[in-house]
N, C-alpha and C positions, 0 to 999 in steps of 0.2 A: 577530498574524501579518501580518497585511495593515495598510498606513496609506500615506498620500502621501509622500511624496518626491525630490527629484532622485534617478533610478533612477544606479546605477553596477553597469554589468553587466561582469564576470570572464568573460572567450572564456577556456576552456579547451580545446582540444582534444581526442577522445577517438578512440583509432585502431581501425582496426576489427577488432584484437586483443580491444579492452575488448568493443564492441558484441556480439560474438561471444558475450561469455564469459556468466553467469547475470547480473549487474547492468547494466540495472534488471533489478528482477522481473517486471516487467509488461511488457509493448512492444507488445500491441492498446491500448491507452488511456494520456493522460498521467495521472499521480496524482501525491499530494504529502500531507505531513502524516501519515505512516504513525499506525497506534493498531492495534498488534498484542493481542492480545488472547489467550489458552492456556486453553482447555475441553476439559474432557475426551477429552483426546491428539492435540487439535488445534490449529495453528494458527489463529484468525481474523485476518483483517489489514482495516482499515478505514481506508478513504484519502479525502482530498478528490479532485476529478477536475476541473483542468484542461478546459477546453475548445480543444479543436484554434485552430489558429492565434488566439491568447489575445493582446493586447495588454495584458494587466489582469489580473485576476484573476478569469477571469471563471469561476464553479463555481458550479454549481446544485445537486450532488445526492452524498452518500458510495456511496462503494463498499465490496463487502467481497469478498475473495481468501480463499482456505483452502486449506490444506499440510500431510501431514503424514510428509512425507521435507524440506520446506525446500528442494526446487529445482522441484518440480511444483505450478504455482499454478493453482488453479479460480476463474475469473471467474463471481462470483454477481451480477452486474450491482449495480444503483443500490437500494439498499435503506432508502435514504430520502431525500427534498427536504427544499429551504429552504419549497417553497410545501406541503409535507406539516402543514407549520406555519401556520394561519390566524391570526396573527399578523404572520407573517414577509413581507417583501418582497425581499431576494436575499441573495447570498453567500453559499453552503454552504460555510464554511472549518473551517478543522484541528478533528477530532473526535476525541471520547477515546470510551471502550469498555469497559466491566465487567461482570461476573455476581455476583450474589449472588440468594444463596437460591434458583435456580431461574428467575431473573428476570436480562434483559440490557437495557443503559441505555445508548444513547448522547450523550454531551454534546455540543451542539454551538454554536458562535456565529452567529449568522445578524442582520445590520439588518433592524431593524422596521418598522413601515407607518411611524412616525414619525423613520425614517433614525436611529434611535437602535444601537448596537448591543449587545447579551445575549447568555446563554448561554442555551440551550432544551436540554432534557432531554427524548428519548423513550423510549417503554418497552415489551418484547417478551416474548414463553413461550420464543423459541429464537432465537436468534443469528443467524439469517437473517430474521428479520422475518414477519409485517411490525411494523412500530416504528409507537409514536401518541405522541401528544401529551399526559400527563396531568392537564396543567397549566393548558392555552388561553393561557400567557403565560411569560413568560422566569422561568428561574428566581433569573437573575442578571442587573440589569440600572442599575447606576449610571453607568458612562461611556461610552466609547466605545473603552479601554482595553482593555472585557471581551468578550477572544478568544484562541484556542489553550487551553482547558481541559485538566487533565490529572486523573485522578481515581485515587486511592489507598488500599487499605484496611488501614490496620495491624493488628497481632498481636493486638492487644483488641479487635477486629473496630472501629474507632472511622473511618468513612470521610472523607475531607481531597477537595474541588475544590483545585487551584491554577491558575492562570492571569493574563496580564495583558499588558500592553506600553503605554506605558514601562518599568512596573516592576511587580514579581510580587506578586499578592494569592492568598490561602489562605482556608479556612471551613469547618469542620467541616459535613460533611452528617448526616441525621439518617438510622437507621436504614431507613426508606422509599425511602431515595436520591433523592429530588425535590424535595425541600426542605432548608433548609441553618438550623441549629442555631447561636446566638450570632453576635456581630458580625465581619466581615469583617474580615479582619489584614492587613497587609502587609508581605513581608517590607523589612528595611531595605535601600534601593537603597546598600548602602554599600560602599568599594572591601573591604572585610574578605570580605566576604560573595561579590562578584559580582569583584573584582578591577577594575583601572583601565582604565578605557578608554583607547585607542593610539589618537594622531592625532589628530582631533578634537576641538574644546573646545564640550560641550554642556551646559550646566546644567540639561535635562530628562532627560538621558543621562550621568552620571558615571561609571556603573560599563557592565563589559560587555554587561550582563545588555540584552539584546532582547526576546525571546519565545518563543514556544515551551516551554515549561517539559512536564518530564518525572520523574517521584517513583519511587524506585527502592530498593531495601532489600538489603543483604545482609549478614551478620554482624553484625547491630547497628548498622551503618555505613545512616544516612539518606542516598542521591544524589538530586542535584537538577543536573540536564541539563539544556539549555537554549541557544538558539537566541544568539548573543553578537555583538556588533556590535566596531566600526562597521561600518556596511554598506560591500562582500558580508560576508554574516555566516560565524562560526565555530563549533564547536559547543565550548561551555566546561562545567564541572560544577563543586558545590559541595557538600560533604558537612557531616553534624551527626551528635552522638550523641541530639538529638531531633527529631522530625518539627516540632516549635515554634522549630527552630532552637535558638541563635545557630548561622549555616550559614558556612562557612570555605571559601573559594575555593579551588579546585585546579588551575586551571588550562584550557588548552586542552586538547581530545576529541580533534576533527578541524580540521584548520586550511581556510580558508580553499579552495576548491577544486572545480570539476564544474560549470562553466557558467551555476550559478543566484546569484542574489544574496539569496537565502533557503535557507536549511536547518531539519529539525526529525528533534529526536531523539527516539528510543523504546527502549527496553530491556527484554528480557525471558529468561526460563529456560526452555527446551524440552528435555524428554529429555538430563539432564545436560552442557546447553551453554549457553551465555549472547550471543546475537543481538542485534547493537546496529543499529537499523533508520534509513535519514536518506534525504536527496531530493538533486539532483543535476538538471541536464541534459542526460541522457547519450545519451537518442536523437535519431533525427533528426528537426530541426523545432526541437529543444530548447531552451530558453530560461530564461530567469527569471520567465514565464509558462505553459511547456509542461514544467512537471517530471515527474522521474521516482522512484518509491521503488526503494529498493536495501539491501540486508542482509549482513551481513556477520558471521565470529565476533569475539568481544570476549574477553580476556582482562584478569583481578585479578591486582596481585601481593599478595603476603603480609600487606602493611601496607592493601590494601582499595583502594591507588592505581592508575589505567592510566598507560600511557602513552599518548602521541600517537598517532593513529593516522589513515592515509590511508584513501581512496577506494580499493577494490579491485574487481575482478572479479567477487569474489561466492561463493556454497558451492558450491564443486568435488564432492563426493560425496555421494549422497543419504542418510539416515540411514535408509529400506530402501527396497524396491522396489515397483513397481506391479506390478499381473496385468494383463496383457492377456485374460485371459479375462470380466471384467466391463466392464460397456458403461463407456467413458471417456466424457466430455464433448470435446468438440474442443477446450473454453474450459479444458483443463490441460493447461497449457503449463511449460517448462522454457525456451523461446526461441524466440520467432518472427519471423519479417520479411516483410513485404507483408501481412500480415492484421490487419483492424478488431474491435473487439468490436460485438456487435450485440447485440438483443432483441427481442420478437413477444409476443404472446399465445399464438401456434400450439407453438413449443416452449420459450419462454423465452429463457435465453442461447445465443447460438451466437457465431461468428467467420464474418468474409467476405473473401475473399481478393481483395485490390485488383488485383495484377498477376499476369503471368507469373514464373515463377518463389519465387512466395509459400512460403515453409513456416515448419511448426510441428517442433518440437523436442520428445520428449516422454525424459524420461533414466530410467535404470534398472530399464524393464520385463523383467520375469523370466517367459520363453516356459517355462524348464522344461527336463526334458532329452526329452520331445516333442513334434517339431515340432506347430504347428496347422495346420489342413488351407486353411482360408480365412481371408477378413477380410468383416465386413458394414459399413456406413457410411450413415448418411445425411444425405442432398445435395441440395442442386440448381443450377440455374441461370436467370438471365433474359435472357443474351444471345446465348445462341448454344449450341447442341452437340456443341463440337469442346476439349470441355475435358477435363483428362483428372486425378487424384489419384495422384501415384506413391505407396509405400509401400517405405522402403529403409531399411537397417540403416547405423545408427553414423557415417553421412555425409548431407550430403546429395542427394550421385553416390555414395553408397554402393551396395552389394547390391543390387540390386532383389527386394523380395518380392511386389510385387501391383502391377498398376494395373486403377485404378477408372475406368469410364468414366459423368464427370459430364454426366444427363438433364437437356436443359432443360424445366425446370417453372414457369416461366412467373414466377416471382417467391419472397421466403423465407418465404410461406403457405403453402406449397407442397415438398413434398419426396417424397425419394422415397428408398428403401433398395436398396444397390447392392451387388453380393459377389461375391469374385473368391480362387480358388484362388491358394492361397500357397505359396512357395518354399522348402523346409526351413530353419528355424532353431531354433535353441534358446539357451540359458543368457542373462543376462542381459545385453542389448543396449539401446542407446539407438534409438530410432524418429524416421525424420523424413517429412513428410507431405509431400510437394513436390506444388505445381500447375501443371500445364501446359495454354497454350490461348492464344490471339491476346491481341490488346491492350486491348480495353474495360474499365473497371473493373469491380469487383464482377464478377469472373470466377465466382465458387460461392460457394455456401452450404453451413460444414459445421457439425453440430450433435455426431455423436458417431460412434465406432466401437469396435468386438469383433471378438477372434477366438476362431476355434472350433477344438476338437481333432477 
């Protein structure tokens, strides 16, 4: 994923049609490297995270988001480091993600104390961590090659690592998932396989093929996804009737496109739809070092082939609805602008709204057909107490349902539950959380909200 280079950075521009719409998915934090992950009726999504004004790649730690309508994302904060690793010395980059037996693994590349770079393997009871180390050392660790992992378990339960840059290496893992079974392969970097590289004449780079690598099954038909150069990269794929290959090139995904000069694909099946997940620099600030993940649907035609497909907006309709009658996190979101993602010991994740005017988006809460009588929230503040939380429908000068008047509590250890008689609604309505209050940053602290019948 990561190497030196003359950077050539693609200015796309994105209008604030796009910024509007669901893509990215995230907008309190930059991420990148999506590793979508589907347990038991949910989405997990696990991202690398960009650091705010990033000249580099500069990522210390994965995140993980979960969905399970695919436009309401809950920020579960940083759920593992590079230094979780005493081994490790930096670079928390692109992570893969799987369950078996009851057990959840993340792969991840991280440089060592000896600037060498590996793949580290952690290991959890539940998908939220926390994640360790079972190893005290990489599980993969011959060049400096080995990064962006992708991990795969075929139909004979027989699980495959792939990963690599220049060129893609594979390995059967052993039943345990921590250890890898027989000798490392590599697939052939050849134009059959990965297709000709355009433009430049590289003889460490002949074919497309970059990094990022992605393993993917459908009707018998092996995909192999993956990050395609020359740089800015494209997202290309390459299919086999075996996971051992000989793998046959098919072509371009997504061309060339969204600000970043890196891309990484993922693909998965949710509730009879098929989510093709990649990065972009679509918010603001964004970059080739401030990426964003973004999702979108993907359709097969008959013969197992896609076609081309761009950058979009993002999932227009939820696949169902929230209640508002159970406590929500503030940290699920649908779309926000002015708001930070945050963390404490005191309640965990919350979000902090940096300006005036800050709101959250939350889409296809189902009030019912009686209205609720109030809203509870808890909040605070540390500069002042003249801030105020609107609560309005389906805009965000929408209806007004409630406002919250946000106590300053002195700092976010500190909160306080606030509740405020609400304005008839009912059937299923989009929510938007608007902040009102002078200028200083970190205007509030909000952790979560209910409403009551």
């Amino acid at each position: 994923m990561r190497r030196t280079f003359s950077l050539l950075i693609v200015l796309i521009s994105f209008g604030t049609s796009f910024l509007k719409a669901q893509n990215p998915i995230i907008q309190t934090a930059y991420t990148a490297d999506p590793a979508p992950m589907v347990h038991d009726g949910k989405v997990y999504l696990y991202t690398s995270h960009d650091e705010d004004n990033s000249t580099w790649f500069t990522m210390d730690d994965w995140r993980l988001y979960t969905t399970d309508d695919m436009v309401n994302w809950t920020d579960h904060g940083a759920v593992l480091e590079y230094s979780d690793f005493d081994w490790g010395l930096k670079n928390a980059w692109a992570p893969a993600a799987i369950e078996r037996d009851g057990k959840f693994y993340l792969y991840v590349p991280i440089t060592d104390r000896n600037n060498q770079n590996g793949i580290g393997v952690a290991v959890a009871n539940n998908p939220y961590g926390p994640f360790i180390d079972p190893l005290g050392k990489p599980m993969v660790s011959n060049s400096n090659a080995d990064i962006d992992p992708a991990v795969f378990i075929d139909d004979d339960g027989q699980a495959y690592m792939f990963w690599g840059n220049p060129v893609c290496y594979f390995v059967k893992l052993r039943e345990d998932m921590i250890t890898t079974e027989g000798e490392i392969q590599q697939i052939p970097n050849t134009i059959e396989a990965f297709g000709k590289r355009e433009g430049e004449k590289n003889e460490r780079r002949p074919t497309t093929y970059e990094e990022g690598p992605w393993v993917y099954k459908r009707n018998d038909i092996y995909y192999l996804f993956f990050a395609a150069g020359p740089i800015p990269e494209h997202i290309g794929y390459s299919t086999s009737k075996s996971i051992n290959g000989p793998w046959k090139y098919q072509g371009k995904l997504m061309p060339t496109e969204g600000g970043s000069f890196t891309n990484h694909p993922a693909i998965i099946d949710y509730k009879g739809k098929t989510y093709f997940f990649y990065h972009n620099a679509g918010l603001p600030g964004g970059s080739g070092f401030n990426r964003s993940v973004c999702v979108q649907e993907i359709e097969f035609n008959e013969d197992g082939s896609i076609d081309q497909v761009n950058m979009t907006s993002g999932i227009g309709e939820a696949l169902k609805t929230l209640s508002p009658y159970r406590k929500t996190e503030a940290e699920t979101i649908a779309w926000s602008e002015g708001f930070k993602a945050k963390s404490n010991e005191v309640v965990g994740n919350f979000v902090t709204a940096m300006k005036d005017g800050a709101y959250i988006k939350v889409k296809a809460v189902d009030f019912g057909e009686t209205s609720p009588v109030s809203i509870t929230a808890r909040v605070g503040s540390v500069h002042n107490n003249n801030v105020s939380l609107e609560v309005r429908a389906d805009a965000r000068d929408g209806k007004l349902l409630a406002t919250l008047d946000v106590p300053l509590t002195g700092g976010d250890d500190r909160w306080k539950l606030v509740k405020s008689e609400v304005e008839e609604i009912t059937g299923v309505r989009d929510l938007f959380f608007v902040v009102k209050g002078p200028a200083p940053t970190q205007l509030m602290f909000f952790d979560y909200w209910l409403f009551s019948r």
